[in-house]
NUTI-302609 format. One record per residue (C-alpha): residue in three letters; x, y, z; residue number from 1. Coordinates in steps of 0.2 Angstrom, whole numbers, always signed. Example, Ala and Ser with C-alpha at 12.3 -4.5 7.8 and 13.67 -1.06 7.14 Angstrom:
code,xx,yy,zz,pos
ALA,+62,-22,+39,1
SER,+68,-5,+36,2
END
This chain:
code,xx,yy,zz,pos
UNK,-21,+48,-97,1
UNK,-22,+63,-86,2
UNK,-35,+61,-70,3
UNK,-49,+69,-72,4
UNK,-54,+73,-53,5
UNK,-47,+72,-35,6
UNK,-49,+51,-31,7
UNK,-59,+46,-17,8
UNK,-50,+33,-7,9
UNK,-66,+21,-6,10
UNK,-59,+21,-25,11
UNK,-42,+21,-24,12
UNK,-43,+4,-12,13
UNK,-54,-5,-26,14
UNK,-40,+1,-38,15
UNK,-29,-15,-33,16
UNK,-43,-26,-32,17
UNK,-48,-23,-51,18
UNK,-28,-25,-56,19
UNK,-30,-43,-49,20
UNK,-44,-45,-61,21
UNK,-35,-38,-75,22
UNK,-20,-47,-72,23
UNK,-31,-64,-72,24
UNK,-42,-63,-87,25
UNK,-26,-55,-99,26
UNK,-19,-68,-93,27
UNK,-29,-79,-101,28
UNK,-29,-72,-116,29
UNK,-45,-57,-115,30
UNK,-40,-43,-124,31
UNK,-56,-31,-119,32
UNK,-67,-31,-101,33
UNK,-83,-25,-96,34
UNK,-86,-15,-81,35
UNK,-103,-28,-78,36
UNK,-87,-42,-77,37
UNK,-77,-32,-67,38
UNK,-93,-29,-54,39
UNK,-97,-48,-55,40
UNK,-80,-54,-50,41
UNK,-79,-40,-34,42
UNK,-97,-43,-28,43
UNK,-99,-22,-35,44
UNK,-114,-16,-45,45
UNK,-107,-9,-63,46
UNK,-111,+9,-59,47
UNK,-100,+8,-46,48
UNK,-88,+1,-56,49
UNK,-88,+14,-73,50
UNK,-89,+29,-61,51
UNK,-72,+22,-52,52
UNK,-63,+21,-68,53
UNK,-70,+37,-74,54
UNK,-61,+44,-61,55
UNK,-45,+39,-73,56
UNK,-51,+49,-90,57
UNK,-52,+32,-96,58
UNK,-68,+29,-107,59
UNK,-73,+11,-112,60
UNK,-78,+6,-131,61
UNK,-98,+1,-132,62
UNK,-104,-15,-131,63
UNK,-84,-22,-129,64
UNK,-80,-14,-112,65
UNK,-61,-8,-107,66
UNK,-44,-13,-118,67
UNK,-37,-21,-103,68
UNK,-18,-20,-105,69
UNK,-25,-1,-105,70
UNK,-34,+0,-90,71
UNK,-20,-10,-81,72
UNK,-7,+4,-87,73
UNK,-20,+16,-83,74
UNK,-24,+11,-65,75
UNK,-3,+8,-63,76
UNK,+0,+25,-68,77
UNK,-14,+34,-55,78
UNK,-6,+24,-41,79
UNK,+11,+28,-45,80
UNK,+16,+9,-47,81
UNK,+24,+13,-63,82
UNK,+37,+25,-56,83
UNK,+50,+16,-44,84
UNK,+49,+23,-26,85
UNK,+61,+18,-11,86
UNK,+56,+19,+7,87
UNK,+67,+15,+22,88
UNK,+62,+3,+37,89
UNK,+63,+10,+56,90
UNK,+63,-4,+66,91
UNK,+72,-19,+63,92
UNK,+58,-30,+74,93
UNK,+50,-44,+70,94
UNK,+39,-35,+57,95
UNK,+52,-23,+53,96
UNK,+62,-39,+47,97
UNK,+46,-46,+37,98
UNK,+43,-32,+28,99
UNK,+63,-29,+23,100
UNK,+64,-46,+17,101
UNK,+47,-45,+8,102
UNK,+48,-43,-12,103
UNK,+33,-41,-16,104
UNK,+32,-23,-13,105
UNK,+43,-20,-30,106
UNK,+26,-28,-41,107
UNK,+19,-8,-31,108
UNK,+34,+2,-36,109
UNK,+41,+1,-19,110
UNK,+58,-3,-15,111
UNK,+63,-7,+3,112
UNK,+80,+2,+2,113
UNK,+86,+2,+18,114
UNK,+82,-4,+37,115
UNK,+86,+8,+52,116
UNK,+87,+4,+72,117
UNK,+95,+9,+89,118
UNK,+100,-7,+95,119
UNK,+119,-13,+95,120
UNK,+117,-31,+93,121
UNK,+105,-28,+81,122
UNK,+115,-17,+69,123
UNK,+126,-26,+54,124
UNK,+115,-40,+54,125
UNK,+108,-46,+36,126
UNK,+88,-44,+33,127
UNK,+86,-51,+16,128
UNK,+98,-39,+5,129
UNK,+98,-26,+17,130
UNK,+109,-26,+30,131
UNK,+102,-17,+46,132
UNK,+111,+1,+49,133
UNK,+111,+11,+62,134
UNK,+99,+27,+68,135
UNK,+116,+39,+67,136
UNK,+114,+32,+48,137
UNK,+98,+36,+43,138
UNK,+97,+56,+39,139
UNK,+112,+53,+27,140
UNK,+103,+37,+19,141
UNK,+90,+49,+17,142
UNK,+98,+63,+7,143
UNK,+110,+53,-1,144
UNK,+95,+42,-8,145
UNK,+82,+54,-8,146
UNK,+69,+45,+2,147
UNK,+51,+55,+3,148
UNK,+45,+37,+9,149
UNK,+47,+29,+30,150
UNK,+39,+15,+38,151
UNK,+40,+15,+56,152
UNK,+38,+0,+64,153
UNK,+42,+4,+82,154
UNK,+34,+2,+98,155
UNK,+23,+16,+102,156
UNK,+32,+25,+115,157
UNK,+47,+29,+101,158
UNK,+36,+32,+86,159
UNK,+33,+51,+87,160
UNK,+49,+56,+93,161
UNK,+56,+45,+76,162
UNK,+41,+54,+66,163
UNK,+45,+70,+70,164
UNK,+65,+68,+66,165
UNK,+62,+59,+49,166
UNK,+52,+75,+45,167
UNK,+63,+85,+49,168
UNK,+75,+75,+36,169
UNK,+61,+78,+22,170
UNK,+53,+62,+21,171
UNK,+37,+67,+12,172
UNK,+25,+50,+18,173
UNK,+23,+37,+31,174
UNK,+19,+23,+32,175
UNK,+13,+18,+51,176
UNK,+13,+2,+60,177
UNK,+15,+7,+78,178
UNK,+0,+6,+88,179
UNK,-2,+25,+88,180
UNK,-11,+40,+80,181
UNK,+3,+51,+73,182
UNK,+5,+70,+73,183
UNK,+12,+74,+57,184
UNK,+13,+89,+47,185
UNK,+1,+97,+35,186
UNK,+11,+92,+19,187
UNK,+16,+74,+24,188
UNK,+6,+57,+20,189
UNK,+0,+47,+33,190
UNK,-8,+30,+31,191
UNK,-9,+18,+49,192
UNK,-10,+0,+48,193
UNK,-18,-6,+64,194
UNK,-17,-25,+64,195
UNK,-27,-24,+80,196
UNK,-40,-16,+71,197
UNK,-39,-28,+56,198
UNK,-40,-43,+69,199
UNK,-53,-34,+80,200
UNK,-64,-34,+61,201
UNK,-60,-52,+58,202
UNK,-64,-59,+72,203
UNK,-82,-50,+72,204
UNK,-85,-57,+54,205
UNK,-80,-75,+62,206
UNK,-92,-74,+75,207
UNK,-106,-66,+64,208
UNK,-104,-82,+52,209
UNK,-105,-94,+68,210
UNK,-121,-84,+75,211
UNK,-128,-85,+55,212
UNK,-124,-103,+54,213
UNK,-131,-108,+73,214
UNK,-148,-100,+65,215
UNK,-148,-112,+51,216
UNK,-147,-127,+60,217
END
């Protein structure tokens, strides 16, 4: 099923929400869903729900909803989870490490295929199947395995100067952990993960629920 327009991101991070749900209810046994289900379980309103999924050129029976072995094909394929990607690790820190020996990115189409850093003592050591390699390694690893994808998980002081030479090898996409805002070109992805941000939200939800609660009493 082709897309039918350019997919808001507000849509594509409820994508992997609804596949949970999917997942779940086939797993029981459902063999159709309806978008009001879907909303109910995500805390969404339907509308919401049928004009994500229409962004898919899926269109739902009446009255029965979504086929959801469908819609789960459906929502893999507009993700690009049913096409088998592999990424290299720069960084072999203590994240660096988590994420190489992580297999749960393989359930996204991702495969960690190799983990890259600059530090003697560091280099030949195992990390789950990978074995750390060094950074006079990495741009043959890259064209020999034709990577487009690179998470960087370096301090911040290292990470443009590794941004701009992966680049420069043809990787197409990264994937940034290093508390800093990149300068990337035009026709590569960027996506950050700031765990500082992430915690900084948490810990503002936590102390909204102790202030709601303190009212209560």
């Amino acid at each position: 099923m082709e897309k039918t327009a350019v997919l808001p991101i507000p849509t594509v991070k409820r994508f992997p929400s609804y596949l949970r749900i999917l997942h779940a209810f086939h797993e029981k046994g459902d063999v159709y869903i309806s978008a009001t289900v879907l909303a109910e379980e995500l805390g969404l309103k339907p509308i919401q729900v049928r004009k994500d999924i229409s962004y898919t050129g899926l269109e739902g029976k009446p009255k029965v909803g979504f086929e959801i072995k469908q819609l789960i094909k459906v929502l893999n394929h507009v993700l690009g989870w049913d096409n088998t990607s592999e990424a290299v690790i720069i960084g072999a820190g203590n994240l660096g490490m988590a994420l190489a020996r992580y297999n749960g990115f393989r359930a996204y189409g991702l495969t960690m295929a190799g983990i890259f850093d600059n530090a003697p003592d560091k280099i030949g050591r195992p990390v789950g199947s990978l074995t750390i390699q060094g950074m006079d390694d990495l741009s043959s690893f890259i064209h020999e395995h034709r990577i487009v994808i690179a998470v960087i998980t370096v301090p911040a002081s290292e990470a443009q100067e590794v941004a701009d030479f992966i680049m420069g090898e043809g990787i197409k996409a990264i994937w940034n952990f290093a508390p800093i805002d990149l300068k990337v070109l035009p026709s590569v992805a960027l996506q950050r993960t700031d765990l500082a941000t992430a915690l900084a939200v948490l810990s503002v939800k936590m102390q909204n629920k102790l202030e709601s609660e303190e009212e209560d009493i």
